[in-house]
SEDOLO-381092 format. One record per residue (C-alpha): z, y, x; residue number from 1. Coordinates in nm, 4 decimals. Each point is the difference from the previous one (the first is absolute). Example, Ala and Ser with C-alpha at 12.3 -4.5 7.8 and 13.67 -1.06 7.14 Angstrom:
BEGIN
z  y  x  k
0.7800  -0.4500  1.2300  1 $
-0.0660  0.3440  0.1370  2 $
***
This chain:
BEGIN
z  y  x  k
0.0000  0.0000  0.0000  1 $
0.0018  0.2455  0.3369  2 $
-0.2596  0.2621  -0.0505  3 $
-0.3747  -0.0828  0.1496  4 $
-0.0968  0.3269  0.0690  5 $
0.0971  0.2956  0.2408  6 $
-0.0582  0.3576  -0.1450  7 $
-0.0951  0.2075  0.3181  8 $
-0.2309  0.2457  -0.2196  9 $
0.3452  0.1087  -0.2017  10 $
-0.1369  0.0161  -0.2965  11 $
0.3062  -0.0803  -0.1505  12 $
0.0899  0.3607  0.0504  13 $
-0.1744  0.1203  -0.3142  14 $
0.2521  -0.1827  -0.2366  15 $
0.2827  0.2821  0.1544  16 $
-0.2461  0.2824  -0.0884  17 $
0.0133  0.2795  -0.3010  18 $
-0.1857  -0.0649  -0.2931  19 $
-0.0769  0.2053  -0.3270  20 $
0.1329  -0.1141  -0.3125  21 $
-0.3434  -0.0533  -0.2625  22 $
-0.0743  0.2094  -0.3098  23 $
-0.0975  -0.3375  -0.2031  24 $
-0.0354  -0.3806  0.0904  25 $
-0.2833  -0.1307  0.2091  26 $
-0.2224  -0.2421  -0.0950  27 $
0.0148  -0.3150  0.2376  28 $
-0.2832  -0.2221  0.1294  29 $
0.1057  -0.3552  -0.0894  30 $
-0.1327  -0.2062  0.2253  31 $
0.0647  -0.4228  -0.1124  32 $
0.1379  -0.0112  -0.3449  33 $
0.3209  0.1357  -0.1463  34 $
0.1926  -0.2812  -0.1649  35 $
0.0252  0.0585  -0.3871  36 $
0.3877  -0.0373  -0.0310  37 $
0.0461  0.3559  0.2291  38 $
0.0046  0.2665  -0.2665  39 $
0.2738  0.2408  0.0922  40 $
0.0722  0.2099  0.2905  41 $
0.1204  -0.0469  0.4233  42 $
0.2353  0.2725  0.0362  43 $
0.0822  0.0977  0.3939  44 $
0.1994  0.2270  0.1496  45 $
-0.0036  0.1577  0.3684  46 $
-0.0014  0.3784  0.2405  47 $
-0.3210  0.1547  -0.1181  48 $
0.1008  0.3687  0.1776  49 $
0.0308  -0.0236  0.3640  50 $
0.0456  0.3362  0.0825  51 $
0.0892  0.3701  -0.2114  52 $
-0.1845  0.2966  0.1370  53 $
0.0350  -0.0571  0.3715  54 $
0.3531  -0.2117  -0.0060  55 $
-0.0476  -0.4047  0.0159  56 $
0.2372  -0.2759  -0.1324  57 $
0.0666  -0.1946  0.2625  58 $
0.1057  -0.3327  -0.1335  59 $
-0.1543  -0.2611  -0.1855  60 $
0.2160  0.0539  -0.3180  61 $
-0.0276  0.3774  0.0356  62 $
-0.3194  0.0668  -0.1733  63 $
-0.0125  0.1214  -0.3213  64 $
-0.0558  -0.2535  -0.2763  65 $
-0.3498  -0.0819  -0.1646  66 $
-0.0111  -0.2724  -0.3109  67 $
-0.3239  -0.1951  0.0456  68 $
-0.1240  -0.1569  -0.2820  69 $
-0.3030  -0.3131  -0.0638  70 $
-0.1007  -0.0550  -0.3849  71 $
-0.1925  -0.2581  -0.0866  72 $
-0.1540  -0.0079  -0.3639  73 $
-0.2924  -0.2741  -0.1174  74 $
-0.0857  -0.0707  0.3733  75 $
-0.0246  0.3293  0.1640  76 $
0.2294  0.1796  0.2293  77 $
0.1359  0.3577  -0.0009  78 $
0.1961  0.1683  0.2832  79 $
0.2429  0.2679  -0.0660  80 $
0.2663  0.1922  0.2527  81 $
0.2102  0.3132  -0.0907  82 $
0.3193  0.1084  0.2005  83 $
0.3298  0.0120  -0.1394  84 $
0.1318  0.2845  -0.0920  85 $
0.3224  0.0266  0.1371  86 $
0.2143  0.2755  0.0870  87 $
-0.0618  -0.0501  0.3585  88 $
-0.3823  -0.0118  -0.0707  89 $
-0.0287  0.2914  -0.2055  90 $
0.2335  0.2179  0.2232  91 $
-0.2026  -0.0797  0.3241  92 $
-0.3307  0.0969  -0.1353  93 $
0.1228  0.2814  -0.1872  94 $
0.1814  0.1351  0.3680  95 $
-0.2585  -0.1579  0.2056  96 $
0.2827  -0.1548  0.2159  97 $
0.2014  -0.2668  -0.0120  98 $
0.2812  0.0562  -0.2578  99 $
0.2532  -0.3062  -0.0228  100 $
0.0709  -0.2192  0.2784  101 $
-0.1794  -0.3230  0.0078  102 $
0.0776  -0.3043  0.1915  103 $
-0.0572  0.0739  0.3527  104 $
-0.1395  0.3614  -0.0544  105 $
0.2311  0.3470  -0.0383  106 $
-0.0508  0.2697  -0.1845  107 $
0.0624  0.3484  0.1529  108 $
0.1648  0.2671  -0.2102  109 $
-0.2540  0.2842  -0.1182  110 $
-0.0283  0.1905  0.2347  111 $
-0.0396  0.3088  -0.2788  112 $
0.3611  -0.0567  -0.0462  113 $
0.2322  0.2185  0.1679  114 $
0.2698  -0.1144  0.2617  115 $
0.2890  0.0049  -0.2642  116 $
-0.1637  -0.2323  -0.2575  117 $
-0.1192  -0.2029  0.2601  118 $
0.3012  -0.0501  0.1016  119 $
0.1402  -0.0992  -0.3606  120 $
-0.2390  -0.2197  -0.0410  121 $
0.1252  -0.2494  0.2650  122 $
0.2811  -0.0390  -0.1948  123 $
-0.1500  -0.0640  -0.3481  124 $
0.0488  -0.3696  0.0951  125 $
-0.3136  -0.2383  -0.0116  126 $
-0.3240  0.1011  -0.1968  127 $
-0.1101  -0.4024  -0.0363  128 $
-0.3457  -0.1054  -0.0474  129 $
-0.1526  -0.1158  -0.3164  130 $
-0.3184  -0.0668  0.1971  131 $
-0.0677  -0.3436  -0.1819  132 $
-0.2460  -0.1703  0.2326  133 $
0.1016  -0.3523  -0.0069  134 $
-0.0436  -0.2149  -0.3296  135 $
-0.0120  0.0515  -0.3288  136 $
0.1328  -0.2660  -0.2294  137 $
0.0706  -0.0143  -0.3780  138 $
0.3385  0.1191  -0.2089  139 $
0.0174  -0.0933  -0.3525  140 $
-0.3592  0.1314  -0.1358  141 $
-0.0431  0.2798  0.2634  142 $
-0.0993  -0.0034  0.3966  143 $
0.1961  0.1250  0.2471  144 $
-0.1830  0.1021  0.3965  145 $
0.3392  -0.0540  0.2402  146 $
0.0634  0.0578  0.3033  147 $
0.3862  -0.0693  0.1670  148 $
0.1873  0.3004  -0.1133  149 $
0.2016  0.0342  -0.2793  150 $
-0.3443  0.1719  -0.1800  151 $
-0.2301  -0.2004  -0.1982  152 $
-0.3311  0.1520  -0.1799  153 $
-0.1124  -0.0891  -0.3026  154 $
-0.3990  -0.0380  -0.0124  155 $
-0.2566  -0.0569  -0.2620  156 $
-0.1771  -0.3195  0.1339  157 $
-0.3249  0.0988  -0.2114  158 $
-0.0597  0.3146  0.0848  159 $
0.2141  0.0283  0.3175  160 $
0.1805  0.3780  -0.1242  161 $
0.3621  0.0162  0.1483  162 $
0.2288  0.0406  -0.3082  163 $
0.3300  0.0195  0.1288  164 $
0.2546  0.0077  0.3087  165 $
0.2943  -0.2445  -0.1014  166 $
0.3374  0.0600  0.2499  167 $
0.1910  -0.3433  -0.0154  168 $
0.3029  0.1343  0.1109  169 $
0.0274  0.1004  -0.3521  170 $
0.0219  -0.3361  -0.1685  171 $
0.2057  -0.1538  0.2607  172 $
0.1788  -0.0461  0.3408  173 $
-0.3138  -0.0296  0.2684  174 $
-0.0663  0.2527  0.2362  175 $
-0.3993  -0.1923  -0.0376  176 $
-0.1569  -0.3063  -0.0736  177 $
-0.2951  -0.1959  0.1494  178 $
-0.3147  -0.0451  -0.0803  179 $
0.0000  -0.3587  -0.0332  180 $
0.2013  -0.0930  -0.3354  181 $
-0.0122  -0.3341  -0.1696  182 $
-0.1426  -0.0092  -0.3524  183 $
0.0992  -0.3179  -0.2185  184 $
-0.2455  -0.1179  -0.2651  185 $
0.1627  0.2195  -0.2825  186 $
-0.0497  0.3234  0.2111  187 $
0.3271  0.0368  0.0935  188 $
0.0399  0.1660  0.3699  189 $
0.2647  -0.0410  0.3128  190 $
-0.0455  0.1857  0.2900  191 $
0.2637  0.1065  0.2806  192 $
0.1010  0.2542  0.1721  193 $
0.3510  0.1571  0.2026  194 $
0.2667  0.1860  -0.1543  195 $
0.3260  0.0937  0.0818  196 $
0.2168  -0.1540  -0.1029  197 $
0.4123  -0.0922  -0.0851  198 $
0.2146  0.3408  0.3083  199 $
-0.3841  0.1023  0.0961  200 $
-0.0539  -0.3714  0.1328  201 $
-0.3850  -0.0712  0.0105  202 $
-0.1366  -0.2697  -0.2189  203 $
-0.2955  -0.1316  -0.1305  204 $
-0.0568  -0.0078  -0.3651  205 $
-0.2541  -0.2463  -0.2434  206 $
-0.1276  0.2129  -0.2908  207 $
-0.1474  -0.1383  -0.2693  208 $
-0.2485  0.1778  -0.2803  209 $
0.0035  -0.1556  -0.3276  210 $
-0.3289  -0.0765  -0.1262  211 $
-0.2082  0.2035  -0.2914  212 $
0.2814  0.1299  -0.2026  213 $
-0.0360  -0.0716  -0.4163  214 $
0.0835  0.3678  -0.0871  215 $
-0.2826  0.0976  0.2599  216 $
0.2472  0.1868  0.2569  217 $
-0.0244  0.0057  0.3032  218 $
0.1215  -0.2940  0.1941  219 $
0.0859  0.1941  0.3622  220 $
0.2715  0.1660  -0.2238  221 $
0.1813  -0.3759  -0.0347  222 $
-0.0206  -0.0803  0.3485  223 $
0.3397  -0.1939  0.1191  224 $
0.0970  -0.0713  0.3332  225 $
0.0424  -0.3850  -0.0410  226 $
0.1870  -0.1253  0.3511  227 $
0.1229  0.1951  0.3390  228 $
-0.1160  -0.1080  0.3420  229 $
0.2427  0.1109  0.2786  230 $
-0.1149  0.1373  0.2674  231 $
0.0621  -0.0884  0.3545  232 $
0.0558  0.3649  0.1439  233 $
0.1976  0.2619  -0.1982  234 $
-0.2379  0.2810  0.0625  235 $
-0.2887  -0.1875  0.1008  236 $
-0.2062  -0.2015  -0.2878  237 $
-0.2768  -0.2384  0.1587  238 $
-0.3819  0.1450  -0.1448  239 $
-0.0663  -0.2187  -0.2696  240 $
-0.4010  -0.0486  -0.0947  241 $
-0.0086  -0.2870  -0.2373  242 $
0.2813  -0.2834  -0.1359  243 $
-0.0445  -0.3797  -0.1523  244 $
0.0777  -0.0867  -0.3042  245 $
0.0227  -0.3617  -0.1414  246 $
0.0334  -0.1245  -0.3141  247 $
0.3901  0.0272  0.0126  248 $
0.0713  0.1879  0.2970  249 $
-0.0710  0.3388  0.2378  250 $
-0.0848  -0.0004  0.3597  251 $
0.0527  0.3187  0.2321  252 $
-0.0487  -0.0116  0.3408  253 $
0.1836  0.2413  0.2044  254 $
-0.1842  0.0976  0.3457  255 $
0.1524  0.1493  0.2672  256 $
-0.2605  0.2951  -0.0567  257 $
0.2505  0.2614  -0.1116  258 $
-0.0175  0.3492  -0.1640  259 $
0.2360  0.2025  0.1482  260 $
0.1543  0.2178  -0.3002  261 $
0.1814  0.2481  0.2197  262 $
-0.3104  0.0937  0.1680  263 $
-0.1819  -0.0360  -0.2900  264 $
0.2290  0.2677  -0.1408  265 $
-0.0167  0.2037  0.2478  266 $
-0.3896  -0.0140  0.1299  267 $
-0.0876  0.2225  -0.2633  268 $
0.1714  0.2836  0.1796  269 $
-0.1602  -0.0989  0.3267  270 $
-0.3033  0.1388  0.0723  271 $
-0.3240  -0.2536  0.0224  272 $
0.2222  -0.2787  -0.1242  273 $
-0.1593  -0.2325  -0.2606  274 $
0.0861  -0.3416  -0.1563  275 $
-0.0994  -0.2211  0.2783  276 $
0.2515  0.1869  0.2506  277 $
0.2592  -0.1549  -0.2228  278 $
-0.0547  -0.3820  0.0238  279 $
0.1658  -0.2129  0.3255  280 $
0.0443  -0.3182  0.0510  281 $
0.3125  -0.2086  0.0843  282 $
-0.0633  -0.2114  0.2680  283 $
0.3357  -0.2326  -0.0608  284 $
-0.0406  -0.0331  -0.3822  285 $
-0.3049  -0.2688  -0.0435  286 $
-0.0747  -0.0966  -0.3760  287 $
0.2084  -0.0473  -0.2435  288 $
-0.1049  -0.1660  -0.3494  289 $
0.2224  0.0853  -0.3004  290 $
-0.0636  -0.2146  -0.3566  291 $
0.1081  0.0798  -0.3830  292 $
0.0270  -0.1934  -0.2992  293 $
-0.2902  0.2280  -0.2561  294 $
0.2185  -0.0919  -0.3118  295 $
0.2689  0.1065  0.0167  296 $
-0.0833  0.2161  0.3007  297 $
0.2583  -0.1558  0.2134  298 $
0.0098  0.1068  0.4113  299 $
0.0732  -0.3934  0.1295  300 $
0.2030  0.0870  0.3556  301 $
-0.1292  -0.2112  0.2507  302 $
-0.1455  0.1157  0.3473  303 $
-0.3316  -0.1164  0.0774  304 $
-0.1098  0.1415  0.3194  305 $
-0.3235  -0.0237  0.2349  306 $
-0.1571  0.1391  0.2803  307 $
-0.0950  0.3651  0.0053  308 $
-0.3679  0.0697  -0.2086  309 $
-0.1742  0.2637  -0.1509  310 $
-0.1151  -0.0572  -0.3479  311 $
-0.1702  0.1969  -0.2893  312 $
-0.1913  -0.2692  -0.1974  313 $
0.1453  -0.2980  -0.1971  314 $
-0.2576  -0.3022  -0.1110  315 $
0.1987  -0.1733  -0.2567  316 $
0.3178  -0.1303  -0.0438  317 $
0.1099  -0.3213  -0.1892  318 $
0.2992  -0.2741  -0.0947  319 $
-0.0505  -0.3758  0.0963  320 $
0.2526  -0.1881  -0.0451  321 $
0.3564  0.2133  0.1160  322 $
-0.2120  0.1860  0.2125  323 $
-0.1372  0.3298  -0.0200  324 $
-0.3745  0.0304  0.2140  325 $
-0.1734  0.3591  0.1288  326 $
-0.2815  0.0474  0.1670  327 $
-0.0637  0.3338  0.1657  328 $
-0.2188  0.1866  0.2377  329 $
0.2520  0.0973  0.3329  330 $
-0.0382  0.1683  0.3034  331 $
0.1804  -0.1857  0.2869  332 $
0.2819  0.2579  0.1719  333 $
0.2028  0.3099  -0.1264  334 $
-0.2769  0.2651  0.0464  335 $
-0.1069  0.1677  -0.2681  336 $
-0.3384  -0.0472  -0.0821  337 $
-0.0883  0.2947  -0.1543  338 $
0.0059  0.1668  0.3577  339 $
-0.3607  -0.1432  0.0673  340 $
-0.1303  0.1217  -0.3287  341 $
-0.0334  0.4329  0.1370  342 $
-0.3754  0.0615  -0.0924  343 $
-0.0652  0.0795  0.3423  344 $
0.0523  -0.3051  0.0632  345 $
-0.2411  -0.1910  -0.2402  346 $
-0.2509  0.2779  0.0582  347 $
0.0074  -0.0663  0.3595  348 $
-0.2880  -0.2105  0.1647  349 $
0.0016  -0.3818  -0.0081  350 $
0.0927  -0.0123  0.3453  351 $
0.3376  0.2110  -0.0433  352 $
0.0988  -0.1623  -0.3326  353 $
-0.0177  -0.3490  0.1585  354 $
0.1993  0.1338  0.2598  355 $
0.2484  0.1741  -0.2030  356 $
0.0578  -0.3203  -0.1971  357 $
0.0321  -0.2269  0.2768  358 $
0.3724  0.1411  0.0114  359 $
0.0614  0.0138  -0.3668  360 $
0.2443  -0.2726  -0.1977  361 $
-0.2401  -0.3025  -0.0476  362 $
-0.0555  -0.0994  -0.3652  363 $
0.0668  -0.3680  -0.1408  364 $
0.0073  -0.1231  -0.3597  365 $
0.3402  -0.1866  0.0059  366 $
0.1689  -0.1961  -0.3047  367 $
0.3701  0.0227  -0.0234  368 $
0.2814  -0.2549  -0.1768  369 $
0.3008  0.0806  -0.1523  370 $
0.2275  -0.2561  -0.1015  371 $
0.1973  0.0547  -0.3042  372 $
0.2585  -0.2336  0.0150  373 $
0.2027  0.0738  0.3394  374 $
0.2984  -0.1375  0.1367  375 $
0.2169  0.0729  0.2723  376 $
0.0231  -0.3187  0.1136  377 $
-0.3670  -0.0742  0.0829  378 $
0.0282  0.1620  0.2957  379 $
-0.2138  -0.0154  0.2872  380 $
-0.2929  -0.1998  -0.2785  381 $
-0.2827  0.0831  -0.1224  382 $
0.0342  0.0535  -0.4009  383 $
-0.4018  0.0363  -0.0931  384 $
-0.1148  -0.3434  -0.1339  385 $
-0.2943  0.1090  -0.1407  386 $
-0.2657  -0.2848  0.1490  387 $
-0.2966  0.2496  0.0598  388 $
0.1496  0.2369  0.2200  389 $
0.1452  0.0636  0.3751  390 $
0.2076  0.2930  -0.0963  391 $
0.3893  -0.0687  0.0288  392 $
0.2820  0.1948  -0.0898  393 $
0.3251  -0.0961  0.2204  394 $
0.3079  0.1171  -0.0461  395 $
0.1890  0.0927  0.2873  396 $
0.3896  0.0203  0.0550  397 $
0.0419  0.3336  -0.1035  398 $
-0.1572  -0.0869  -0.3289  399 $
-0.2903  0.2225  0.0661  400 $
-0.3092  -0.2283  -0.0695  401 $
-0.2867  0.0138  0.2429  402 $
-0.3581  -0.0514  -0.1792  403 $
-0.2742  -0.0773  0.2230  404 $
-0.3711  0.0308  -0.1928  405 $
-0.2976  -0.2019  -0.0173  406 $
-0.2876  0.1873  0.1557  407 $
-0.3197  -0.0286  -0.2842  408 $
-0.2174  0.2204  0.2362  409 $
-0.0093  0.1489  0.3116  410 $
-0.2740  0.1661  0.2466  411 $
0.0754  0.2286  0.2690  412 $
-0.1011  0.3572  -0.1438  413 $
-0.1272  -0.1217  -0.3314  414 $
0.2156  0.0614  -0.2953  415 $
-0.0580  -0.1721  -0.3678  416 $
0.1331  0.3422  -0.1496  417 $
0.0081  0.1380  -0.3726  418 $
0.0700  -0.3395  -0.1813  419 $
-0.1094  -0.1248  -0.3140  420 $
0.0380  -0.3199  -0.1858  421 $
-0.1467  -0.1035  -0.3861  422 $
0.3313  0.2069  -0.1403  423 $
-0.0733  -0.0561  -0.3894  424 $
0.0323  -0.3430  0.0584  425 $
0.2086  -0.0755  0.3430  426 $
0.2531  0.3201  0.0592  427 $
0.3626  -0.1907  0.0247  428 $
-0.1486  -0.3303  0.0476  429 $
-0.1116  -0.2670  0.2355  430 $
-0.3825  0.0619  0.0778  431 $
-0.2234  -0.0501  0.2490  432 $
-0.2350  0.3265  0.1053  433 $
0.0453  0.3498  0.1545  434 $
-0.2741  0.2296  0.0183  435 $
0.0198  0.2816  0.2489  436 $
-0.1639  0.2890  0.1763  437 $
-0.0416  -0.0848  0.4184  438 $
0.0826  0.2369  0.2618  439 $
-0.1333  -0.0230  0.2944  440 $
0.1954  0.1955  0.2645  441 $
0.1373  0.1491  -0.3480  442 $
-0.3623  0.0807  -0.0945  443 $
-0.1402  -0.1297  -0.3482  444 $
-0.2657  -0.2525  0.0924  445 $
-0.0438  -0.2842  -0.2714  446 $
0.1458  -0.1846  -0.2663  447 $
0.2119  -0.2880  0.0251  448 $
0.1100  -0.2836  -0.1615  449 $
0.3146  -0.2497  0.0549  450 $
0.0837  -0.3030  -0.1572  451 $
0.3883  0.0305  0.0860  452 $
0.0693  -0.3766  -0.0622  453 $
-0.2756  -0.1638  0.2808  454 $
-0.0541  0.3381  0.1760  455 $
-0.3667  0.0014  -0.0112  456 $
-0.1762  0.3714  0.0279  457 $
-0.3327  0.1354  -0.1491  458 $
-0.1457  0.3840  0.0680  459 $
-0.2656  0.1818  -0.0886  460 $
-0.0955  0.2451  0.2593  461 $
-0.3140  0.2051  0.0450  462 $
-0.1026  0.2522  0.3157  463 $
0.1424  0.3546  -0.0212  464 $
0.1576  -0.0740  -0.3975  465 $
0.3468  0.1151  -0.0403  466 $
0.1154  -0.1542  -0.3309  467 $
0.3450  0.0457  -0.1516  468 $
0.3220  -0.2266  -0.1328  469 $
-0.2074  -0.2509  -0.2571  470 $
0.0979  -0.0106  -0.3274  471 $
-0.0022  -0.3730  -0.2356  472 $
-0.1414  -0.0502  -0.3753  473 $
0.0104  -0.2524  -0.1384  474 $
-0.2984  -0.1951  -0.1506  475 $
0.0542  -0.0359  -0.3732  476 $
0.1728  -0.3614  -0.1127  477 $
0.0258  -0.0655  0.4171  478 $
0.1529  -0.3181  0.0914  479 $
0.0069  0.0472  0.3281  480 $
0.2899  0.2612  0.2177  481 $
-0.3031  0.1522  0.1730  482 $
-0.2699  -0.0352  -0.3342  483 $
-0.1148  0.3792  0.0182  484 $
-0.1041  0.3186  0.2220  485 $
0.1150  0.1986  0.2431  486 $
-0.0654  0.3767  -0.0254  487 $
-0.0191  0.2033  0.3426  488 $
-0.1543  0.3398  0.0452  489 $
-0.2105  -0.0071  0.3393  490 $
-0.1213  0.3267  0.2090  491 $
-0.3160  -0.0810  0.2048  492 $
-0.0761  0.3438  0.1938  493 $
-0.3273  -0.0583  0.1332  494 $
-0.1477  -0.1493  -0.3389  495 $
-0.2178  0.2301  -0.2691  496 $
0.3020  -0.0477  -0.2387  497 $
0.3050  -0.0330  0.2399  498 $
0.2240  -0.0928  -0.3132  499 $
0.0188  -0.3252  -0.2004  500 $
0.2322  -0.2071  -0.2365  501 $
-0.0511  -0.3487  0.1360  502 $
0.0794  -0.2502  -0.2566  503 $
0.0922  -0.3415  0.2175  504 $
0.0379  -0.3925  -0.1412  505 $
0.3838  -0.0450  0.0540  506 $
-0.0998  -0.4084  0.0709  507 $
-0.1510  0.0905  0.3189  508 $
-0.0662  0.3451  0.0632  509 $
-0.3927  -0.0201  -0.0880  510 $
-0.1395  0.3512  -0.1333  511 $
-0.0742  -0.0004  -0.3715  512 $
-0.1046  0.3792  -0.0074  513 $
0.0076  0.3319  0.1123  514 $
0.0071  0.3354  -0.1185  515 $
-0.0884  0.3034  0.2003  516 $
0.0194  0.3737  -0.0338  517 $
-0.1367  0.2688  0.1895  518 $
0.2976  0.1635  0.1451  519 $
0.2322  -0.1920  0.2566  520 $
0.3567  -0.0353  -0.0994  521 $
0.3277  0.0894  0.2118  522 $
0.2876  -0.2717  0.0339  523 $
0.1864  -0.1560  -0.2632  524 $
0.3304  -0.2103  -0.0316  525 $
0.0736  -0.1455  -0.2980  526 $
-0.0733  0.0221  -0.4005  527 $
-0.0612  -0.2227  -0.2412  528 $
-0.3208  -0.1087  -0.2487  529 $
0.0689  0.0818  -0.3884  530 $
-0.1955  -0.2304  -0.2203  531 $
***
């Protein structure tokens, strides 16, 4: 599954570029034949606005947001984009400068302003981002474009408008949420995020989002923290990306990648000081893996420990037989990833990026066991029984309990990133295939495919194509876990119409179709299709 081809031209550089948003959709070229079950829309969010006036973001996650958007309707393919508009949007083009701190970029005070006010307006505490460039994922009947803070936007999927800024803080104790909830089959929503909690301890809280409410309200407003994580350092909570969730039970995995919260607090009186000055890692921590019971949310006290990883991405998590099984996407050591991610360097030339991620964390897809049933006596044994797996969970005389994984995939420099499974059907359960984006020296280079029971590997890869994280449907009436398609959205630079949707066979990664537009399409991380 390693990458076949070098990119020395750096055409990949054009996905980190500023785009224009479109008056109306574009008619797409099919090329193949569109299966007759899509009818609906991919929705995909990512940066679409490098730069304001003459000021650049500098990170990855710092550009501002643009909804992307692929209808398909009797056959034929549309393409839509339009950027959110958030307060940090709006403000920046209105002052031609960068407004609101992003991610890794600062903004200045106007300069207009005089000394005094200046001055005042270190201590107005943190302006926080809504810029909501990350996913966008259903609540109830409405859509909601998310980034990490504690601001979601609320988006019409059909016409792409931005309707309204939504501050969770409101509804309950979070200081933000990810952008990777889990959705059950009735629509309701849990998601996590920290808090502070019990004498201004930090914590980690579940929330969950009732589903479509009868009397049509809305559901954000009956949020409920469910069950409390603790958290390892009292002013330090680990960055949390994503979290498992079984059938029965919760999985957060707290990295040593730390946020410290009195720098946070006080970086916004430092001049030049932006989000990613705030993150450090601690080198004696490792992993630690914390469980809860989902009903009722119940924290169960055990310490499961590991060596030190990075980790945004979970595959899936499930129960087999007093065991809870997750599957996630690490990066081996304490360093943060997110270090490697500075557009500079993705922009650079092939030559520097390979260079720059020879020193990086290496990536692995790794499953995890945790045994439910443990007792003190078993010391020094491994508890995992399971008969299909090499990872072990030993409890050592301190009662800490040591889990070792089972590596699914692993090449030097190649990550299986942005995971997806057949969710409908397999989220909380034992299945068989992940579908991910690979990065090759952390640029996106091909499609992949993992059976996660016999480790086999497909791709599809093509010269100079930069697809994104691949999204499942399922074939109507499938039988078959992998029955369906895989939706990606490719950018080919040096082709007539350097954007396409490329529709794949989930069985083995054959092309069924492909749709392309005349205008080539920035980066984008995650979203979701809407039948």
């Amino acid at each position: 599954m390693v990458s076949r081809f070098e990119h020395p031209a750096g055409g990949y550089k054009k996905i980190f570029e500023t785009c224009e948003e479109l008056a109306e959709p574009l008619p797409a070229t099919v090329i193949g034949r569109i299966p007759s079950f899509l009818r609906g829309s991919l929705l995909r969010l990512g940066p679409g606005l490098f730069e304001v006036g003459d000021e650049p973001f500098y990170h990855l996650f710092d550009g501002q947001a643009l909804m992307h958007k692929f209808d398909f309707k009797n056959g034929q393919v549309t393409y839509f984009r339009k950027f959110v508009k958030t307060d940090a949007y709006v403000r920046a083009i209105t002052e031609k400068r960068v407004v609101i701190t992003e991610f890794g970029t600062f903004a200045y005070p106007d300069p207009c302003k005089n000394i005094f006010s200046r001055f005042f307006s270190y201590f107005k505490g943190v302006e926080v981002t809504d810029n909501c460039l990350v996913n966008v994922y259903p609540v109830g009947e409405d859509f909601y474009a998310v980034t990490e803070t504690n601001y979601i936007t609320r988006v019409d999927p059909d016409t792409l408008e931005t309707l309204k800024k939504v501050d969770m803080c409101n509804y309950i104790n979070i200081n933000g949420v990810t952008a990777h909830p889990h959705i059950e089959r009735d629509g309701t929503v849990y998601n996590i995020g920290n808090c502070m909690g019990k004498g201004a301890t930090l914590a980690y809280n579940i929330v969950r989002i009732p589903p479509t409410q009868k009397d049509k309200s809305d559901p954000i407003e009956k949020s409920k923290v469910v069950v409390q994580f603790p958290s390892a350092e009292r002013f330090k909570p680990a960055y949390v990306h994503s979290f498992g969730m079984s059938e029965n039970y919760f999985v957060f995995v707290e990295t040593p990648v730390k946020i410290n919260l009195l720098k946070f607090l006080s970086a916004w009186s430092i001049r030049g000081s932006n989000y990613m000055d705030c993150f450090e890692s601690n080198e004696s921590q490792g992993t630690l893996f914390h469980i809860a019971r989902k009903h009722p949310g119940e924290y169960i006290d055990h310490k499961f420990k590991g060596a030190a990883i990075g980790m945004f991405h979970h595959i899936n998590t499930y129960e087999d037989n007093g065991f809870v099984v997750f599957d996630l996407c690490a990066w081996k050591g304490f360093e943060f990833v997110y270090n490697y991610l500075w557009l500079a360097n993705l922009r650079a030339n092939w030559e520097e990026v390979k260079q720059a991620a020879m020193i990086a964390p290496q990536p692995e897809v790794r499953r995890y066991v945790i045994p439910l049933d443990v007792h003190k006596e078993e010391q020094g044994k491994n508890l995992v029984s399971l008969p299909y797996t090499t990872a072990t969970a030993v409890m050592h005389a301190d009662g800490t309990i040591w889990l070792e994984p089972e590596v699914l995939f692993a090449g030097p420099r190649q990550a299986f990133e942005f995971p997806q499974i057949n969710y409908e059907k397999y989220a909380g359960k034992n299945y068989t295939y992940a579908y991910g984006l690979g990065l090759n020296h952390f640029i996106p280079d091909r499609i992949c495919k993992l059976n996660v029971k016999s480790k086999e590997t497909w791709i599809w890869q093509e010269p100079d194509s930069y697809p994104s994280e691949p999204l499942f449907v399922q074939t109507p009436d499938a039988v078959d876990e992998d029955d369906g398609v895989l939706l990606t959205i490719v950018v080919a630079p040096g082709s007539q119409r350097p954007g396409y949707l490329l529709i794949l066979n989930a069985k083995d990664l054959s092309e069924i179709a492909r749709a392309e537009v005349e205008c080539t399409i920035p980066v984008t991380f995650h979203g979701m299709y809407k039948p």
